[in-house]
N, C-alpha and C positions, 0 to 999 in steps of 0.2 A: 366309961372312962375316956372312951380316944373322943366322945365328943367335947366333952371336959377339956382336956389337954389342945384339941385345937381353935378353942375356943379364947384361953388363955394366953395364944402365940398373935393376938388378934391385938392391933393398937386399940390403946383405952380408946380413944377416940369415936374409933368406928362402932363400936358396940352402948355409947354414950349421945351421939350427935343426935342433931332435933333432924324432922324431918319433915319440916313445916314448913320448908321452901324449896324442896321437892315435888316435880311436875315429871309425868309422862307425856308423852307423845302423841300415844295414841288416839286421841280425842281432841285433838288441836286442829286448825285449820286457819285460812286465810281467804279475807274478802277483800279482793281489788278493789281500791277508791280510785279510780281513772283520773280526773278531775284533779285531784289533790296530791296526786305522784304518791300515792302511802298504800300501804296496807294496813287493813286491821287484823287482828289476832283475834281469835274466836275458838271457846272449846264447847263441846255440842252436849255434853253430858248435863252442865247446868244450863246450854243454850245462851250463854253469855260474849261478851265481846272482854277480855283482858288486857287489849296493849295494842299499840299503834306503831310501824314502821313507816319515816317519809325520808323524802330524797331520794324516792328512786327513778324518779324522771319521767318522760311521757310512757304513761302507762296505758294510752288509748286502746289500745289492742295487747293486755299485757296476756302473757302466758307462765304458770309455773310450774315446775316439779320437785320434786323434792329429794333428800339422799335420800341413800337406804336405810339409814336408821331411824330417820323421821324428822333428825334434829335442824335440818336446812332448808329450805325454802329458796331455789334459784329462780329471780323471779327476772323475765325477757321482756323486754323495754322497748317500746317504738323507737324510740331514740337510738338505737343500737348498744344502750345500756344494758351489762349484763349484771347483774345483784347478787350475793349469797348472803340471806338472812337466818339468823341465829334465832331460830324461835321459843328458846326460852330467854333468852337476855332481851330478846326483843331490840335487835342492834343491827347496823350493816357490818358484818366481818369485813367482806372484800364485794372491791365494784369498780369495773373495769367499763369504757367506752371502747367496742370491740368492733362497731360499724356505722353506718350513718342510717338506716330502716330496718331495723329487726322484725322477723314478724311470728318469734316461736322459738323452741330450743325441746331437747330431749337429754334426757342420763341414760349411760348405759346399764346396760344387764349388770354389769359387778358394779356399778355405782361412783365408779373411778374417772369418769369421763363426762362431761355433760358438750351439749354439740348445738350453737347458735344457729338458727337458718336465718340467711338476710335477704333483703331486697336489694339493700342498696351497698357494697359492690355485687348483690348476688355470691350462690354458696353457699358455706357454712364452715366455721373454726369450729375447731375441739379443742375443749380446755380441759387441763389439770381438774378434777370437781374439788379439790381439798384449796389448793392456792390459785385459783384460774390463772394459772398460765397458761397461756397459748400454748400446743404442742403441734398442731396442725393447722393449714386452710385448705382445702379442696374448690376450686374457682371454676364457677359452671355458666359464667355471662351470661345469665340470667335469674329472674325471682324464682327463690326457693318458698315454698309451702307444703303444707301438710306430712312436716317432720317428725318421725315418730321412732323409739328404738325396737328392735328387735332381737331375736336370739342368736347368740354368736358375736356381743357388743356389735352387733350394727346401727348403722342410723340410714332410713327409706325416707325419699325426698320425691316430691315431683317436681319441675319446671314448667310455671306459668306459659310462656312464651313461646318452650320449646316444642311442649309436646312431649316428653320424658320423664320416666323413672330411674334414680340412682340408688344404686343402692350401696350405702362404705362400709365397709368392713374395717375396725377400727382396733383390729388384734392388734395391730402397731400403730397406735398411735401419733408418734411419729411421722409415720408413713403408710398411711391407711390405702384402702387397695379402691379401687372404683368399677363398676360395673353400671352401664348404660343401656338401657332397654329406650329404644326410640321407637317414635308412632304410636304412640299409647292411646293418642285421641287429642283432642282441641281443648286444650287450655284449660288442662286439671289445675283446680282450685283451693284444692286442698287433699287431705289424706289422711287413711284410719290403717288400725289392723287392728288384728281379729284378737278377744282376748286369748286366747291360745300362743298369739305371734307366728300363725302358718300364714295368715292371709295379709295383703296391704293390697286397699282399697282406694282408689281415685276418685276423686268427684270430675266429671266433665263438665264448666263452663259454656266453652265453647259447640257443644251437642249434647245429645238426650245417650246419657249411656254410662258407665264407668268402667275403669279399667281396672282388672285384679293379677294379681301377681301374685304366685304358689312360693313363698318363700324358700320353700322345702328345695322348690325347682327352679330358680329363676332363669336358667341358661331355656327354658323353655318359653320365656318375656312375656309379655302383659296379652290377656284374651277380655274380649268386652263385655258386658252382662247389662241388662236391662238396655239396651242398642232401641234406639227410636221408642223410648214409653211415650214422649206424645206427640207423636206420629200421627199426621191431620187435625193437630188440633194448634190453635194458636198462645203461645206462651203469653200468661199476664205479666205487666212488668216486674221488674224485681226494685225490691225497695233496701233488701237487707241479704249477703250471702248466707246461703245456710252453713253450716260449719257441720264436718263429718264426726271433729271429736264429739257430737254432741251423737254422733248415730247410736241406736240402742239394739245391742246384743243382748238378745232375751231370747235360752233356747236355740232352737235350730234356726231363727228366724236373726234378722236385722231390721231394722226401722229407720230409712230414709230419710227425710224433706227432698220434697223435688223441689227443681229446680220453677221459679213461675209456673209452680199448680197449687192450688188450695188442701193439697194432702199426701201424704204419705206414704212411699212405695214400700211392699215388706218383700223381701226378698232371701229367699232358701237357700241358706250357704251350705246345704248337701248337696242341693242339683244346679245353685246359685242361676234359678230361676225367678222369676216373681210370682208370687204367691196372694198376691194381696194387693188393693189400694184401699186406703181411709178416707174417707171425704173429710177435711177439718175446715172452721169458720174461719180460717185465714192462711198465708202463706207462711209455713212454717221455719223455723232459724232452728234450733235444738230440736232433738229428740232423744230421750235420756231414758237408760231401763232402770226401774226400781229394783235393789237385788233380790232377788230369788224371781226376776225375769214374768212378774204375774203383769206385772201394769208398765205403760209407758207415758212419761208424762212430756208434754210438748208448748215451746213458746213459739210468738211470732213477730214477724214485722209487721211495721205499719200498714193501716188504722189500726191493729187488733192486735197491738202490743201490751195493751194491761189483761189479755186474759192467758191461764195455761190451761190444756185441756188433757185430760188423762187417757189413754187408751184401756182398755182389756185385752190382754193377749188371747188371753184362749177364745175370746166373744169376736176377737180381731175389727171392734167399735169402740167410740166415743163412749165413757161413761160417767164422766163428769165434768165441771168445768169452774177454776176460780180465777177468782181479781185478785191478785196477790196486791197490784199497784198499777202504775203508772210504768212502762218503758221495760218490762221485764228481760233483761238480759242474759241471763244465766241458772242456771240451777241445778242441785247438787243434793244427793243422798246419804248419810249415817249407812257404816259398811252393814248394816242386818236393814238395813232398807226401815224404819219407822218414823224417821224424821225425813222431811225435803227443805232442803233451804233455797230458797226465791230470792234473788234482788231485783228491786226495783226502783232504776236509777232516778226516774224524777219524782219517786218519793220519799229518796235519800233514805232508805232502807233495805233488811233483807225481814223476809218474814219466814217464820218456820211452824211447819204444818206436820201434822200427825197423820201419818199416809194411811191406817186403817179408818178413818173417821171425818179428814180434811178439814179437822179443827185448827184454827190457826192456835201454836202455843206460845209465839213470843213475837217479839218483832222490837229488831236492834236497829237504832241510829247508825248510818252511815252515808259519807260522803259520795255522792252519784257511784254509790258499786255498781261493777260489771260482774266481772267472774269470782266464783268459788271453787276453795282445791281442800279437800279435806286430806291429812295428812294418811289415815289409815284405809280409806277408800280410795286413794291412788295406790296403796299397796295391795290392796287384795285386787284389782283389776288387771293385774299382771303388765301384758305389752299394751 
């Protein structure tokens, strides 16, 4: 009877309405069209493409993330274009020109704040995430890279130029606090953390090495790990940066690209030793773990950008190798790991493969795609 009764306290409405224009989240995602300033809309379940977002500006290096309820899409602009896309209306809400080189952005822990990094004046704004307003700039006179948030609404930055890690603490937004760890090493290039958010990782450009930082401890500053890997031996040149978001945390292990070598450093974030090299058939750009940490799958730069090549964790080897396309840029996993989506910008497509079998199962139209963000594999990935 009391479900009776509060059943009947319910507008006719709600217990009548169709629900046939009704979409979840969870299986949504977005493939950057570089080229065409747009994004596409893509849900993995049927593996299809549903909707187009454009006018978001030069997207040659775009980056995005998302709220925390799945429904937004903040996608960062070379242009110093910041976006908030509505990804069921498939609309721009709000879009704000917030610098003149963007090169990245991060949401907080509570989902309330997201944090542009720029080139061009250097630093990084914090915006409102519901109305991007500005509430903050932090000004660090130089390029910001490898911005990432962590626990305690922080945002961890390195300086191109400087040679530094910042690390904001953005409890007050408003007035977020700063901490500077200098001599980190020669011209970190980018930056990861650890899916945990204990660790933030530095790539070194400028030497053989990277710099880690114990989030837990920062007042203890940045200690080097992998210092001189190729020591006597001379670097090939570089054609394409590798990019750390793409490092793959599988297990106690991490998966590299070095820097001008033909393969892949693994490196033991218990003793945060190296553990391991790969020999791979070209200089690698990504390295990405399939979830449940068994296989890693890796793209590259030129000549030997139409192939990816998979690792075996536990064989810690090569053990297979596909042509998705032409120029492969990116790529991206279904949160239980059975699907990989591939783009491959100069064959104006993404293709997607069945990771027990490496069947290809579909393969969608799209305008020179770069990167892929799926909506609920950014959320189980934690920081």
């Amino acid at each position: 009877m009391k479900t009776l009764v509060l059943l009947s306290l319910l507008p006719l409405g709600v217990l009548s309405c169709s629900t046939s224009n009704l979409r979840g989240t969870g299986d949504l995602g977005v493939v950057v069209e570089r080229a065409a300033g747009s994004i596409m809309l893509v849900e993995t379940t049927q593996r299809t493409a549903i909707g187009r977002v454009g006018g978001l500006g030069d997207l040659s290096h775009a980056s995005i993330v998302f709220s925390r309820d799945a429904r937004y899409a903040y996608v960062f602009g070379r242009d110093g274009g910041l976006s908030k896309v509505d990804l069921l209306s498939a609309r721009i809400e709000r879009r704000v020109i917030q610098s003149g080189n963007a090169i990245g952005g991060a949401i907080s822990q509570d989902g309330r704040l997201v944090a542009a990094a720029n080139y061009t004046p250097g630093g990084i704004r914090i915006f409102d995430a519901g109305t991007l307003e500005l509430l903050s700039e932090v000004s660090t006179g130089a390029k910001v890279v490898g911005i990432v948030d962590a626990p305690g609404n922080r945002f961890v930055f390195s300086l191109f130029e400087a040679g530094e890690i910042w690390i904001v603490d953005a409890s007050n937004p408003r007035n977020p606090s700063v901490m500077r760890l200098a001599d980190i090493g020669k011209q970190p290039y980018d930056g990861f953390v650890t899916p945990d958010g204990r660790h933030y990782i530095a790539g070194l450009y400028g030497e053989d090495g990277l710099a880690l930082v114990d989030l837990w401890h920062p007042e203890r500053g940045a200690r080097r790990v992998l210092a001189g890997y190729g020591r006597g031996e001379e670097p090939l040149p570089v054609f394409k940066m590798p990019h750390l978001r793409g490092w793959a945390a599988a297990g106690r292990y991490l998966f590299l690209p070095a820097i001008g070598r033909h393969e892949v450093l693994v490196l033991d974030r218990i003793s945060w030793t190296e553990a391991a090299r790969i020999p791979l058939r070209g200089q690698p750009v990504f390295a990405v773990a399939q979830p449940g940490g068994r296989r890693v799958w890796v793209n590259f730069a030129l000549p030997h950008n139409d192939a990816v090549q998979v690792i075996d964790v536990d064989a810690m080897k090569v053990v297979k190798e596909l042509r998705p396309g032409r120029a492969v840029l990116h790529l991206e996993f279904t949160p239980r790991g059975e699907q990989a989506w591939i783009s491959s910008r100069d064959d104006d497509a993404v293709a997607v493969y069945d990771t027990a079998t490496y069947a290809e199962l579909a393969r969608l139209a799209a305008a020179k795609p770069s990167g892929i963000f799926l909506t609920s594999r950014a959320a189980m990935t934690g920081f």
